[in-house]
N, C-alpha and C positions, 0 to 999 in steps of 0.2 A: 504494500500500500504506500501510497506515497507520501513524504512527511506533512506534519502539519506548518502550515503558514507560521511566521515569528508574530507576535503580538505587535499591533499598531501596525503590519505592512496591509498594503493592498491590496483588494482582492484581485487577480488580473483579468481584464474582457474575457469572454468567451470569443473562440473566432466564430465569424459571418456563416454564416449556412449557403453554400453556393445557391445561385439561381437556379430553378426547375428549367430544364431545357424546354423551348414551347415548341421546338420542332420533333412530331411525330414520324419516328421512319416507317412506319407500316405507311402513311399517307404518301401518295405521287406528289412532287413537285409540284408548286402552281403553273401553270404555262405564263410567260412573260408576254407582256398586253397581247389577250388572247382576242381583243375586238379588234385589232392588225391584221390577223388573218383572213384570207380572202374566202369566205365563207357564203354559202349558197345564199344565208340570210341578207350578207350583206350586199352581195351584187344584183338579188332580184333588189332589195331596197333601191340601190343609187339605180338601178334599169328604170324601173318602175317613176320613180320621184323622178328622176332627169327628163322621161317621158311625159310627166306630165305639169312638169315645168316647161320644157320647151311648148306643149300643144298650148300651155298656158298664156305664155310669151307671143306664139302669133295669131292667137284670136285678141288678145289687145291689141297688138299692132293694126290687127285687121277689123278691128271695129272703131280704135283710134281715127283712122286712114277714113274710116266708111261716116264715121262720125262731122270729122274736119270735113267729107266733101257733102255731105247734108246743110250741115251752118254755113258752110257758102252758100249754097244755092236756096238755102232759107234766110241770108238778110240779105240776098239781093232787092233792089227796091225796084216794087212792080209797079212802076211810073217812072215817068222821065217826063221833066220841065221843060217843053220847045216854046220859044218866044211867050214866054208867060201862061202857056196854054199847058193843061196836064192830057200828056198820052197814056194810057194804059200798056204794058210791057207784058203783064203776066198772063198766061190762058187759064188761070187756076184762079182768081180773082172773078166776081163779080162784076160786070159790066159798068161803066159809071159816062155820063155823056149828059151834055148841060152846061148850065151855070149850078155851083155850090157852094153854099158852103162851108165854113171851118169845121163846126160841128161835125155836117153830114161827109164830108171829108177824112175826118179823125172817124166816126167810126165806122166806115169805108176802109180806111187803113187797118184798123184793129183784126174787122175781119177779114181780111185779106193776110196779112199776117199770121194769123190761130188756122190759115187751112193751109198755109204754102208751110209752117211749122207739122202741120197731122203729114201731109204729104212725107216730107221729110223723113218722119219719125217711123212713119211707113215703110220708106224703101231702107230704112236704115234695121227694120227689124227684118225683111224680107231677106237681104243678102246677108246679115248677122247670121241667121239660118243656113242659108244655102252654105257661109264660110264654115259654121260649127257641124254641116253634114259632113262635109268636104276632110276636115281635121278627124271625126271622127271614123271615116272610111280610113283616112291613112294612117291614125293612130294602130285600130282592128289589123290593119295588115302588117304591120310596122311589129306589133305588140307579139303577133302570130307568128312573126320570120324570129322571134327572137326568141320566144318562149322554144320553138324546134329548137334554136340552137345551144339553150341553156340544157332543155330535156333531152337532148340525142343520146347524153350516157345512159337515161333510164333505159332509154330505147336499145342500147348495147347491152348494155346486162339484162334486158329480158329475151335479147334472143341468144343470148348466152344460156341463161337458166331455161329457156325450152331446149336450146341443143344437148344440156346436161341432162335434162328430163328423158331425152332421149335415149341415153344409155353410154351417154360420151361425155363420160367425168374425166377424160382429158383437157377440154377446151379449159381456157380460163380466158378473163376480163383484160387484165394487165391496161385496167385505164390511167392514162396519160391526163396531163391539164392540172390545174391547181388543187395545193389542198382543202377542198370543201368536204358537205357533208359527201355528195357522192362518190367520189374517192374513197373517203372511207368503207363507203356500203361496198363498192368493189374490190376492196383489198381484203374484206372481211369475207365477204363470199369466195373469194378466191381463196382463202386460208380454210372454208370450210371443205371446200373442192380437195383439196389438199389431204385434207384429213380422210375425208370419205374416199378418196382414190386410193388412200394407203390400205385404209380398210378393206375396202371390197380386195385390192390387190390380194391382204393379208388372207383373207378368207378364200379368195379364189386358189390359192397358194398351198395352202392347208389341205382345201377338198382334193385337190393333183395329187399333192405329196402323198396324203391319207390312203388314195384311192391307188395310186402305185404300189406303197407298202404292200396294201392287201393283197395285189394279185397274185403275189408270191406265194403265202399259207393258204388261198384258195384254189391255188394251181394244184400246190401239190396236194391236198384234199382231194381234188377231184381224182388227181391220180392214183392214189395212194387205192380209193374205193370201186373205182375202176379196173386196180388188178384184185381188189378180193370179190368182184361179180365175176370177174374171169374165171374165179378157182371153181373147177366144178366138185369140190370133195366137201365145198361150202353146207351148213343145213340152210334148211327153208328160211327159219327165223333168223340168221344171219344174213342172206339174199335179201331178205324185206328190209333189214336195216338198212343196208349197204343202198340200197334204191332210194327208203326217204330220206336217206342224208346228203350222196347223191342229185336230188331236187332241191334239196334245203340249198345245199351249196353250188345248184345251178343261179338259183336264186339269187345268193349271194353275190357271185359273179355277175349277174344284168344289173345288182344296184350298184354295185360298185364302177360297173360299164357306163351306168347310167348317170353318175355322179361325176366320174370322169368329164365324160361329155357335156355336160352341164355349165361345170364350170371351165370350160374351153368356148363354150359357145356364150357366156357371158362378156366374150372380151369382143369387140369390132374387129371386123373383117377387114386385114389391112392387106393380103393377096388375093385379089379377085380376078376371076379368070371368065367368061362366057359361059353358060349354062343354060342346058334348054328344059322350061320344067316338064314339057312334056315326054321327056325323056326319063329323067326323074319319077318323072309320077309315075310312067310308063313300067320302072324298073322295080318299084314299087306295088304295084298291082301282081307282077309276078312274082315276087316271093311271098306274095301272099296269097294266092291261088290256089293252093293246095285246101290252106287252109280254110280258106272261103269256100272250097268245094266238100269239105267235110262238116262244116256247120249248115249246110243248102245256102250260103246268102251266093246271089247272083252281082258277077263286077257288070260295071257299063260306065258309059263315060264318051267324050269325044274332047281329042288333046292334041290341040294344031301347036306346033311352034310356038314358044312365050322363051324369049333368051331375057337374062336378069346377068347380073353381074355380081360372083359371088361364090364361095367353097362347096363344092360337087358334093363333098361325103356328106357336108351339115346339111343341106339342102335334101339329100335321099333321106336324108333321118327325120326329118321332118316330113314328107311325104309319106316313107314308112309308118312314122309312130303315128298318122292322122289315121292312114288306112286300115292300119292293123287294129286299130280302137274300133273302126266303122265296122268291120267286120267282129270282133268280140262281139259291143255292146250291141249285138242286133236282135231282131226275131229268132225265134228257134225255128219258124218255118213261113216261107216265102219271101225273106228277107232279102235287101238289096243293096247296092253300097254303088256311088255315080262320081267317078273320078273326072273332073275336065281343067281343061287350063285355057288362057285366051290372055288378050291382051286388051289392056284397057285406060285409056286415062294416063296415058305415059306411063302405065305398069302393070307388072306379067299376075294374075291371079291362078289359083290354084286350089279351085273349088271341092271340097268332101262332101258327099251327102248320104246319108243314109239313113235308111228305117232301124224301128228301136223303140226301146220303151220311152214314155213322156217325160223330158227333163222340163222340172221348171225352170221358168228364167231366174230365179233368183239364186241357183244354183250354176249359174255360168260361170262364174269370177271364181269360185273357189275348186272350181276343175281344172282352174290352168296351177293351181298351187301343189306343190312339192307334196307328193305322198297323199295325196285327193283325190277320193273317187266317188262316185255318186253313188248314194245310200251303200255302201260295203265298206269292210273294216279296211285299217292301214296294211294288214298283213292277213295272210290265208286265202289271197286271191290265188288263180290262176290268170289271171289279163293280165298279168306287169306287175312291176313294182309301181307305179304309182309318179311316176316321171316323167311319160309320155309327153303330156300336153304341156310340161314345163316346160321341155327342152324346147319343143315345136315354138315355145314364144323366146324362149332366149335367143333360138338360135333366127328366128324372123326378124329382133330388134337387133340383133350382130349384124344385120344386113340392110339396116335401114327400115325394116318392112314393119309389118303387123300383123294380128292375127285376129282374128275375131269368131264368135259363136252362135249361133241364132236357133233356137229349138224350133223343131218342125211342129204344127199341131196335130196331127197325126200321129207323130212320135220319130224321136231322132232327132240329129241335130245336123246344120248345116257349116261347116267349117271354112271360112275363105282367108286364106293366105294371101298375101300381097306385099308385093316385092318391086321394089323402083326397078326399071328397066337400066 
């Protein structure tokens, strides 16, 4: 402890207690005179106000101008003195002939005066008008050419964000010109671009990688079951194993095929080559023929020429996984499935139709989704894994195109693919 003070000394100050810092570091810097900045606010303001200062400026000037030439021509004096005799001058004046006078003279003049002033006052409100039409036509036009050229970024970042919408989160904005509020909206949507492209990248990247892994332990599976159907010294009950694990892992193998492809056909088609879809669809009807002749549905169809521009294998797969649906999901007897293609509108279609049970329309939108099928579970089909109609869209916006659904009332649905030429 420390000693005690001698008697009689002083006690000493205490030291000062520093000041509280009043700068918080969690808080951003203030920006340095932030109404400097050339800000959307501030430039419509000076646009606007300079606008309507100037229209302001030449409707005085031009009713100044309109005004000054009315007061001439309202005290001119409608008389003139020849040899002591009064002429009349004005055609707007009352007639006046005779001897008069002073009286009837003065109020002669007055009114003669109070009508060449209403005249006046007249032509001066009449072209006031026509000047304030005139200013405000070229205000409206003026106001119009300028407002285009303040808004042309919104007008670039919205067809920016429809070409994003489209499935090409590669574009970005990268607008140029001061920093205002727009700028910001486009640097910020461009960071969000950014993020969602690493994303989907990330994800597309995964489902490859994922789906490569597998085929490996699914290959040899399949093989491995393959040579114990071979053994004939096999029992019964081993043969039936071997067959439903055998389908389990045929199974396996289309989701994993299917998954693949999936996320390959989420990326744009950047080598494109000539294709004709009716060739396509063509080559498609025959691998499924067989099978369409063992469920009774009948193919038809008429498929001229439609060339598109765009990946041969993605394009069959799409054709396949439409037709091979139209045939599943059909009647079990007298059923039909009507393949055509044509050209139309600057683009090749590629029409499915078939009979089938009634789909509602409110069930459209959730058939094109991953592992969706109408009224049946996610697993235990025989029709597919549940992909089909995905990939048919992924791989139609990889190309530009679309894809759309329409139930028959009848029953069935009508499929149209469309694909820019």
């Amino acid at each position: 402890m420390p000693s005690p003070l001698p008697p009689g000394s002083a006690v000493p100050p205490r030291p000062a207690t520093p000041p509280k810092p009043r700068w918080d570091p969690r808080e951003p810097e203030p920006a340095a005179l932030p109404w400097v900045r050339p800000t959307l606010r501030i430039r419509l303001t000076l646009l606007y106000g300079g606008m309507f200062l100037a229209a302001g400026i030449m409707l005085l000037a031009i009713i100044y101008l309109l005004a000054a030439q009315a007061i001439h021509a309202g005290t001119s004096m409608p008389f003139r003195i020849i040899n002591a005799n009064v002429e009349i001058t004005s055609d707007a004046c009352p007639g006046l002939t005779g001897d008069v006078d002073n009286e009837t003279f003065r109020e002669w003049f007055t009114r003669c005066a109070e009508t060449q002033k209403a005249i006046a006052l007249d032509q001066l409100l009449r072209r006031s008008l026509l000047a304030l039409l005139g200013l405000a036509v070229a205000a409206f036009a003026f106001g119009y050419v300028m407002a285009g050229r303040v808004l042309a970024p919104l007008g670039r970042i919205t067809r920016t964000a429809r070409s994003v919408a489209g499935s090409d989160l590669h574009r970005r904005i990268e607008l140029d010109g001061p920093d205002d509020e727009l700028k910001e909206l486009a640097d910020t949507f461009d960071e969000m671009l950014d993020r969602l492209d690493r994303a989907f990248t990330a994800q597309q990247r995964f489902v490859a990688n994922a789906s490569h892994e597998l085929r490996t332990p699914l290959a040899i599976n399949r093989t491995l079951l393959e040579v114990q159907l071979s053994d004939p010294g096999a029992s019964p009950e081993v043969t039936q194993l071997s067959k439903t694990l055998l389908a389990t892992n045929e199974r396996s193998e289309q989701l994993v095929e299917g998954l693949l492809l999936l996320a390959r056909s989420e990326n744009e088609i950047m080598d494109r080559k000539p294709v004709d879809l009716s060739e396509v669809a063509g080559r498609a009807v025959e691998q499924v023929r067989a099978e369409a002749e063992n469920r009774g549905v009948e193919l038809r169809g008429v498929r001229p020429p439609a060339y598109v521009q765009g990946n041969g294998v993605l394009l069959e797969r799409i054709a396949l996984n439409l037709v091979q649906n139209a045939v599943r999901y059909n009647l079990t007897d007298g059923g039909w499935v009507r393949v055509d293609t044509a050209v139309s509108a600057g683009a090749a279609l590629m029409v499915v139709e078939n009979t089938g049970p009634v789909v509602p329309a409110y069930e459209i939108d959730n058939m094109f989704e991953p592992f969706r099928r109408l009224r049946t579970e996610r697993t235990g089909s025989d029709k597919g894994v549940g992909l089909g109609l995905s990939i048919v869209r992924s791989v139609a916006r990889a190309h530009g195109g679309s894809v759309m659904a329409e139930p028959r009332a009848s029953g069935g649905l009508v499929m149209r693919v469309r694909l820019p030429v």
